[in-house]
Structure formats: C-alpha cells, structure tokens
TIMAR-415894 format. One record per residue (C-alpha): residue in three letters; x, y, z. Coordinates in steps of 0.5 Angstrom, whole numbers, padded with zeros to 4 digits, always signed. Each point is the difference from the previous one (the first is absolute). Example, Ala and Ser with C-alpha at 12.3 -4.5 7.8 and 13.67 -1.06 7.14 Angstrom:
<atoms>
ala+0025-0009+0016ser+0002+0007-0002
</atoms>
This chain:
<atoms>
unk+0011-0012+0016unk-0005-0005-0002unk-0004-0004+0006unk+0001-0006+0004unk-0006-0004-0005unk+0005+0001-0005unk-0001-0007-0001unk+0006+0001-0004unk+0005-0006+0000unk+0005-0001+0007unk+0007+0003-0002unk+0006-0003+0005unk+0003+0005+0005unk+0006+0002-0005unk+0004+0003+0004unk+0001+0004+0006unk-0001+0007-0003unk+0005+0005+0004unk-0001+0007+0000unk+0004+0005-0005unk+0007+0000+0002unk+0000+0007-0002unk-0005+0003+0003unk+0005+0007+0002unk+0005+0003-0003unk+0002+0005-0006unk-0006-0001-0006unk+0000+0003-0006unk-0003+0007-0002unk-0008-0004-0003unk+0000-0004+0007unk+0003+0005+0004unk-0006+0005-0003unk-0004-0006+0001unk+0001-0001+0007unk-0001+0008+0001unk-0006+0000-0003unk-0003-0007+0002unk+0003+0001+0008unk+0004-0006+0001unk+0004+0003+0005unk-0001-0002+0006unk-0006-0004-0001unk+0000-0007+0003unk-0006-0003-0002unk-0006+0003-0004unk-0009-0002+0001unk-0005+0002-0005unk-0007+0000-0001unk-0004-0002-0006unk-0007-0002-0004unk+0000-0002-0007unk-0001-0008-0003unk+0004-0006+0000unk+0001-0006-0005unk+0000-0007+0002unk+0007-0002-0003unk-0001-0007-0004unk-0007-0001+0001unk-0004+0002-0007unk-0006-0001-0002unk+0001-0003-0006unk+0007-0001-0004unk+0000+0006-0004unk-0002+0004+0006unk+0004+0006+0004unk+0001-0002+0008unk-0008+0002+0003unk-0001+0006+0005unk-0002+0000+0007unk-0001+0008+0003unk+0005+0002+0005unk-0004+0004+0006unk+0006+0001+0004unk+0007-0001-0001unk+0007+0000+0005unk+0007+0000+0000unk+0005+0000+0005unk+0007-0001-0003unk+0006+0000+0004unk+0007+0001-0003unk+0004+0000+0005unk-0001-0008+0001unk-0005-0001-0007unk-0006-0002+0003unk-0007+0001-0003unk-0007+0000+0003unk-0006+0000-0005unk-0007+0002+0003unk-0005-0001-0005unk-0008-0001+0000unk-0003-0001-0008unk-0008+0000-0001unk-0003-0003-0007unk+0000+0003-0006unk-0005-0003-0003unk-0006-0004+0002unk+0001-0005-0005unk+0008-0001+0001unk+0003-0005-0005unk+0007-0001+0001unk+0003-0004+0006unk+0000+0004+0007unk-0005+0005-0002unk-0006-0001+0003unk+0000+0002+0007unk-0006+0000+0005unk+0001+0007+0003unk+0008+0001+0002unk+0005-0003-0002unk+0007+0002+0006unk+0007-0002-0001unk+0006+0001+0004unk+0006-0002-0003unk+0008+0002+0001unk+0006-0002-0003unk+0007+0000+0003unk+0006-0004-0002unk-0002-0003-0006unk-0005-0003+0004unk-0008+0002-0001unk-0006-0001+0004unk-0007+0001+0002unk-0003+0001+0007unk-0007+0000+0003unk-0003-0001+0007unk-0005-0005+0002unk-0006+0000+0004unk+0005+0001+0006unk+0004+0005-0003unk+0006-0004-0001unk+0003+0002-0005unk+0003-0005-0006unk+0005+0000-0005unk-0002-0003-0006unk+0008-0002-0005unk-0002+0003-0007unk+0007-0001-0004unk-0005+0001-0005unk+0001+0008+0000unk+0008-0001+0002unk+0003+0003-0006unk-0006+0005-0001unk+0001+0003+0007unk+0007+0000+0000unk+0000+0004-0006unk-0007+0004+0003unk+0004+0002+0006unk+0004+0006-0004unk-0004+0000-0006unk-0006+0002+0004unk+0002+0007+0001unk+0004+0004-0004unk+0005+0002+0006unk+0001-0007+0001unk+0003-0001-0007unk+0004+0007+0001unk+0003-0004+0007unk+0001-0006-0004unk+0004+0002-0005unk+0005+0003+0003unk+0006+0003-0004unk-0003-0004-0006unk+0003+0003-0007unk-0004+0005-0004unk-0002+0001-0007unk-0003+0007-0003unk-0005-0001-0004unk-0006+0004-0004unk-0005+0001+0006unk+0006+0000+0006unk+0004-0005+0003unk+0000-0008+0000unk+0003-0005+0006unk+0001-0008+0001unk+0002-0004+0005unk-0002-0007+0002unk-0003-0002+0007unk+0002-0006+0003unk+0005-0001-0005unk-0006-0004-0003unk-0005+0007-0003unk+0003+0004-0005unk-0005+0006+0000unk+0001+0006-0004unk-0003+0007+0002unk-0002+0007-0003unk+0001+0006+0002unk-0004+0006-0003unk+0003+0008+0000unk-0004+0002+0006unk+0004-0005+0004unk-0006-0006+0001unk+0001-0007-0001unk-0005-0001-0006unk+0001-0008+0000unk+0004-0006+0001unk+0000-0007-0003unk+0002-0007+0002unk-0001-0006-0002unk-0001-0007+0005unk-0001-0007-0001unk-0007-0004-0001unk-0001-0007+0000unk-0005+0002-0006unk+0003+0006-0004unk+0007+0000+0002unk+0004+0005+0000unk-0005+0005+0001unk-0001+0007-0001unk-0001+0005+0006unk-0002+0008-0001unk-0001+0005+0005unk-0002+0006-0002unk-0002+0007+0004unk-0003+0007-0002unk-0003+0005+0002unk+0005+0003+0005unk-0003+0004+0006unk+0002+0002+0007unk-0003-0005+0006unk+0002+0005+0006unk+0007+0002-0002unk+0002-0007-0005unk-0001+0000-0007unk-0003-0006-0001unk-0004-0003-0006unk-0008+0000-0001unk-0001-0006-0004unk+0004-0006+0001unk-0001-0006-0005unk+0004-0006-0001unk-0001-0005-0006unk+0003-0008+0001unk+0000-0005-0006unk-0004+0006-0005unk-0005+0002+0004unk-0002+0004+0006unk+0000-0002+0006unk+0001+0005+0004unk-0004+0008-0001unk+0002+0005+0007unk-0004+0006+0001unk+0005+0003+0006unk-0004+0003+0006unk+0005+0001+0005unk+0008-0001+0002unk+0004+0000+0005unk+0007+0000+0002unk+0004-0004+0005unk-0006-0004+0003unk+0003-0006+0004unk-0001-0005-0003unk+0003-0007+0003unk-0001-0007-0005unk+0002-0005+0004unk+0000-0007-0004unk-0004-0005+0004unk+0004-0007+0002unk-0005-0004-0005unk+0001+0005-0006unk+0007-0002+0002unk+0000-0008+0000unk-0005+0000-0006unk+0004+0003-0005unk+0003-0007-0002unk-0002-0006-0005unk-0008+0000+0000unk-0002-0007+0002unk-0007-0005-0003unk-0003-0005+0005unk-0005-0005-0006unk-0006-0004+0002unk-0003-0006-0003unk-0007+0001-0003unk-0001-0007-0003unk+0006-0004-0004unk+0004+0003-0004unk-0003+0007+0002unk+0004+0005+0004unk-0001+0007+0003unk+0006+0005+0001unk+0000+0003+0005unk+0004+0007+0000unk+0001+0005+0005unk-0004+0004-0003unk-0004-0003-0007unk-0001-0008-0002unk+0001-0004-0007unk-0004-0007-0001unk+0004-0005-0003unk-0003-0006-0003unk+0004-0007-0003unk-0002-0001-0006unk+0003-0007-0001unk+0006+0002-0005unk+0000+0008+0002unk-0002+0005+0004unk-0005+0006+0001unk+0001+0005+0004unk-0005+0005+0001unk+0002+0008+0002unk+0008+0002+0001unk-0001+0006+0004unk+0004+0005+0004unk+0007-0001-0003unk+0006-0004-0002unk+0001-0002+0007unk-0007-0002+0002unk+0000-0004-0006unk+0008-0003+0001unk-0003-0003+0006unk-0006-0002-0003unk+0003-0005-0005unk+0004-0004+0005unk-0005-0002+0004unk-0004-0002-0007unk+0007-0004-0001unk-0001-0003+0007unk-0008-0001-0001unk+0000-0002-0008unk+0008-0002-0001unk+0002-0002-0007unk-0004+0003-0004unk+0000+0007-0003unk-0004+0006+0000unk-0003+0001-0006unk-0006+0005+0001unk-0001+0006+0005unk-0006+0003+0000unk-0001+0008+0001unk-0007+0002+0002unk+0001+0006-0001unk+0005+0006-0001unk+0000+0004+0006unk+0008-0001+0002unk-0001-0003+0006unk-0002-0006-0003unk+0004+0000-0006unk+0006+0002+0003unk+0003-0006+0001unk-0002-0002-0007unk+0008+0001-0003unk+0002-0006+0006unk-0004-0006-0003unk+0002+0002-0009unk+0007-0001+0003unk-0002-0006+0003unk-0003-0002-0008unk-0007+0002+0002unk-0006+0003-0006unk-0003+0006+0003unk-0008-0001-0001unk-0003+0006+0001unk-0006+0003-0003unk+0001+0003-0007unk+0000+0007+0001unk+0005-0001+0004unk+0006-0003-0004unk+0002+0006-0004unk+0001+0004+0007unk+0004-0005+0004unk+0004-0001-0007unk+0001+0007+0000unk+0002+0001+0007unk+0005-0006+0001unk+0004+0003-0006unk+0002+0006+0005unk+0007+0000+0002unk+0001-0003+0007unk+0006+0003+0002unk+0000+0003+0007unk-0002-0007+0003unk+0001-0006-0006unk-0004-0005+0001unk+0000-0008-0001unk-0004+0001-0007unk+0004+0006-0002unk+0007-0004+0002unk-0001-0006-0004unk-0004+0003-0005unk-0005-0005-0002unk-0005+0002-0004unk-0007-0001+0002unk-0006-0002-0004unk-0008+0001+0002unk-0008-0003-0001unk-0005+0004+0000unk-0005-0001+0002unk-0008+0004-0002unk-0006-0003+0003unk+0002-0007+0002unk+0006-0004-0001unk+0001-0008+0003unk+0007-0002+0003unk+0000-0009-0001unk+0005-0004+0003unk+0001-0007-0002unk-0003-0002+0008unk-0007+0002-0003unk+0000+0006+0004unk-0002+0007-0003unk+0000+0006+0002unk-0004+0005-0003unk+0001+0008-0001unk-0006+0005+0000unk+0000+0007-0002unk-0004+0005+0004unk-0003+0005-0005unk-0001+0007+0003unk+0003-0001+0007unk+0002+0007+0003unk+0006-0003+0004unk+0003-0002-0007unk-0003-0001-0007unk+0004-0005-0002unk-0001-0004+0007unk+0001-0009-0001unk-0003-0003+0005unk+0002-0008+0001unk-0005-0006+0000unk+0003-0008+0002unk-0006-0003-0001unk+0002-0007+0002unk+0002+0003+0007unk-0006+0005+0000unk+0005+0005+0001unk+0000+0007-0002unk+0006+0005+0000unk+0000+0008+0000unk+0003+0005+0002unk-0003+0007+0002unk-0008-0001-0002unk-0004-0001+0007unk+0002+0007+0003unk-0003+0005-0004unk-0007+0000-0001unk-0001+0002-0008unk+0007-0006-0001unk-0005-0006+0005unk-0006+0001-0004unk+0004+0000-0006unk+0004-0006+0002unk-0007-0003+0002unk-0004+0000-0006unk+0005-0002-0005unk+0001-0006+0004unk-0008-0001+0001unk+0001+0001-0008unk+0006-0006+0000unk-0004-0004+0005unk+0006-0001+0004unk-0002-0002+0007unk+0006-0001+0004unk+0001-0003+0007unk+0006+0004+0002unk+0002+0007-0003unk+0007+0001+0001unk+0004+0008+0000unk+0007+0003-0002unk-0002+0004+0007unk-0003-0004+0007unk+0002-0006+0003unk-0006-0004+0000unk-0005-0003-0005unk-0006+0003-0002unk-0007-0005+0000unk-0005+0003-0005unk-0005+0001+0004unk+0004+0006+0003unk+0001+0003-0006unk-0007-0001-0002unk-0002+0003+0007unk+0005+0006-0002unk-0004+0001-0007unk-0008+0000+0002unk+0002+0005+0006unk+0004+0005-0005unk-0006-0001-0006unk-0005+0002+0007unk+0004+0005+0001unk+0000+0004-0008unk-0009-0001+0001
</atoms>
C-alpha cells in the first residue's frame, strides 16, 4: 500500500499473522460464484503490474492537509498464498516540481523493494557490491499483513474462506477476521466481482484506523478477470491509486524472512549522549529526542515513531535526570514519525507543546477508539492538555536555562514546522529542514532573520552534530545552483 517513507509511527509486531484456517472446503453460492468468477481455484500465488500515484501516509503538508503524492512509474506485486508472502517492487518519480509534504521530493527515481512475511515487515536494497540488506520496517507491519490478501480481490476471496454471507441490494456481503486480530468486511457486486473491503488497523496517532480498498472497472488480463483500477484510502485519505497493467497467476514467489528482520522484532532500544550539562541527546534506533534539565522539570524535545520507542526513551530520561517530571514534550511537527510517541509522554503527565494549527488535529485523532492495540494513555485514561505555540514561544526553568521555539513560516516539509534554539548552549534542534533544498533555504532565512547563530544543530535523524558552516556551505551551493 503505502511506501516505506511513510514516515508513519512504528507499530509493534502484533502477532504472528497465520493464514486462513479455511482456505478449502464447501463456500456458500456468493463466494462460490465468486471464486469461479475471479479463478481462485488452483491459484497459489498472484503477480500484477501497475502505475498511478501513491500518497505519503502521515506526512502532510499542513495540518488541515490530505497525505501528498508522488507518481508511480512502475509497480509489482508478487503474493504467495500458500505460505503468505509478499514482494513489492515499486519505482516513484516526483509529482510536482515544488513537492510540499514530507517524502516528495525525489531527485530522478525513487526504487523500493519491500516484503511482508509472517507478521514481520521489511525493505531490501543492494549496496555498491550488490549485496543485498534487509532494513526491519514493523512500521508497515499491520498494513502488510492486511495489503498481503487485501491486494488483489482473489486473495480476499481465498482469505474468506466459508466465511458467512448476507444478500444485499447490489449483491453479496462477507466478514471474517485475519490474524485473529483484522476484522474485514467485503462486497460482492451481481457479476460476482469483490467491489471492496474495508478493515481497520492500529496507528500510534489515529487509533483504530480505517482501511478501505476498492476494485473497478473488471476486465480480462490473459484468462483472469481482474480489476483495472486499484485504490486504497488509509485514515480518510488516498494512499494508494492503481491502474493495473498486467497479472500473472502462479509465478514462484519464495519470501524468506531474513535472520536480522527476525531478532529485531523485539523492544527498541536508545543510547543518549552527553551535550553539556543537564543536556542529553536520545538516541533511537531510528529517530533522536533531546533532553534538557531545567532545574525543577524536564523538557523533551520530539517523541517520535511510537509508543515503544518512547517507553524506552523515558527510562533512561529517568536515569539521566532522575526524580524530576516531564513536564513538556515538543513536537516540531506532524508528520507521524515524529508525533507518534506523543500519546507516551501525556501518560507520563506531560503538556504537548506543538504549533497551534496543529492542536485541534491531534485532539481530534486521539479521541478515536484504540482498541485493536489499547495503548498506555488509552489504558489508564489520562486526559491530555496542549500549548500552542505561533510564531514563538520560550520554555524557562528555575536553572536559568531557556529554550525558545521558532515557527518556520512557509516551509514546504510542514507549515507548522518549530524548530528549537538553547541559547546558552548555542544549540539548535530540528527535525527534517536540511534535506530538501526549498525546507534549507527556508530554515536559513528564518534563522538569519532570528539572528540565531549556533555552534551545533542537532537532528531527529543523523548521528552526528552539524557545525554551522556545514550548513551554510549547503545553502550558498543551492542559491549557486537556482541562478
């Protein structure tokens, strides 16, 4: 469905998804007729070919904004049945030449190859040596156990098995639950094609979220009857439009899960860096917080990806700062890999400072239903309070120390982006401005604009601090490149 740049926040490995206990034996008439008419019998796996558009899940432009697109120059699927693997070849060009959003803005050709196997989900690329290595993404986890059958309509046909059906106006309806866990209903049409199915999935920022897949304009592709058009819409939005080329029955599909993909599924993990004193960075497997003691209270800064990430960011802010509460946590922006492990700190007390345009969102998706995966907040039931920021806000502790928070106007990676200054330390926090060229050069005025002039700029992404000059070589070389 959606792309690996989904940037949305990490959902844990729910379960080991087993296949269909009933993928054989006597269906009633609509799933009979069904599976006659979409040739389920016999059919061990399925590859299809397509173009169309994909949306980056999570990563809007602005808070009142729909998931931005990217086109789809090529995409292939290669499902297995028998064992419930699935391979995903996909290569997305830019839409636009002034991409807003975040995972738009791609310099010539975007490749992905990602796979799903056994609740597990993965990426793979291949190096200068063409080696090839497997990049864990539990992220996509839910989504591909779900994408797996949902894909194409036969799958959901096999997936069903002798689920019941009930007659309705314009043909047939069907339910069962994958995994246990995926309750999906499913429609049948009178010329015996599966029209759509809906599901719902956890999401660390809108809970219980809705999946709808829907097929159309049915043709023949060599002997199979198969739909044209392919779309999928996650959380309200379009994530997923398919215009289908060609498919394929029975192509061998073998999806190994790799040995790291396997030992990576547990707990993630967090290392933290001393800055100066009382200032720490986190670490993530993937993203990074910053921490600072101010005196009677603790900031954080960024609780990204998901729960889990942030369980394991709040203790070791216990052992770094010990007695002493979170009292905010910043988000600089909404993209849900960085506000996904918002929900972790609130349970822990903490005030969500965020821009102001984003208050009413966040309210709004955190008063969905968290059922499929109750998380802590939704457990204990914790109300959760904001401060909104506009053009500037300034955090004080009784240490003297103060951080101050700057709106971004205009930047295209998110309008609501807040970037962190530590003036004492010389320090600035931000998440995602430096990679494209438009968000850098937004970055570099407004700060030039706020006479800021760090030491060190600290990322939610990267290992290392950035010196200023680094940054300011990256811009006179892009202002070089627009003359």
């Amino acid at each position: 469905m959606r792309s690996c740049h989904l940037g949305r926040s990490i959902i844990p490995v729910l379960c080991v998804l087993a296949l269909p206990s009933a993928l054989a034996g006597q269906k009633p008439d609509a799933l009979s007729a069904a599976a006659a008419a979409l040739g389920t019998s016999g059919l061990s796996s399925i590859t299809f070919t397509a173009t169309g558009r994909a949306f980056m899940f999570g990563q809007q432009p602005g808070a009142a904004e729909p998931w931005p697109a990217v086109l789809v120059k090529s995409y292939e699927v290669t499902i297995d049945y028998q064992h419930g693997g699935m391979r995903i070849e996909q290569i997305h060009t830019s839409a636009t030449n002034t991409p807003r959003g975040g995972s738009t803005a791609i310099d010539g050709e975007r490749r992905e190859v990602l796979y799903a196997r056994d609740g597990l989900a993965w990426s793979e690329t291949a190096g200068q040596d063409a080696v090839r290595t497997a990049t864990p993404q539990p992220a996509a986890a839910a989504e591909r156990a779900v994408w797996t059958w949902a894909a194409a309509p036969q799958g959901l046909i096999k997936a069903a098995g002798t689920a019941p059906v009930r007659t309705t106006s314009s043909g047939a309806e069907f339910s069962f639950t994958l995994g246990g866990r995926y309750r999906v209903v499913a429609t049948i049409d009178r010329a015996n094609h599966l029209t759509a199915a809906r599901t719902q999935i956890p999401d660390d920022v809108l809970g219980d979220m809705p999946v709808e897949v829907t097929y159309s304009d049915y043709g023949l592709f060599g002997s199979m009857a198969f739909p044209s058009r392919i779309v999928v819409r996650e959380g309200g939005h379009p994530t997923l439009d398919l215009a289908v080329t060609g498919v394929k029955a029975n192509v061998v599909a073998d999806v190994t899960v790799p040995d790291n993909v396997r030992t990576t599924a547990g707990a993630p993990t967090v290392q933290s860096q001393k800055l100066a004193e009382g200032i720490y960075w986190i670490l993530g497997e993937v993203d990074n917080s910053l921490v600072a003691d101010m005196g009677d209270h603790v900031v954080v800064l960024e609780a990204p990806l998901n729960e889990a990430t942030s369980v394991a960011a709040i203790a070791e802010i216990r052992k770094l700062v010990p007695d002493k509460p979170i009292r905010y946590v910043v988000n600089t922006h909404l993209h849900f890999d960085h506000a996904g492990g918002l929900r972790t700190f609130v349970n822990e007390g903490a005030v969500v400072v965020t821009h102001q345009d984003n208050i009413a969102y966040l309210d709004k998706a955190w008063r969905s239903k968290r059922t499929i995966v109750p998380d802590r907040l939704s457990r204990s039931g914790r109300k959760w309070t904001f401060r909104g920021v506009t053009d500037r806000l300034v955090l004080r502790g009784t240490n003297q120390r103060t951080i101050e928070l700057h709106h971004l106007p205009g930047n295209p990676h998110d309008a609501q982006m807040l970037v962190a200054w530590l003036p004492l330390e010389e320090l600035l926090f931000q998440a995602d401005v430096l990679g494209l060229p438009a968000s850098l050069l937004n970055f570099s005025d407004t700060i030039e604009r706020l006479n800021i002039r760090p030491k060190q700029i600290l990322g939610v992404h990267g290992r290392r601090p950035l010196a200023m000059n680094v940054v300011d070589t990256a811009v006179r070389n892009q202002r070089a490149k627009q003359k």
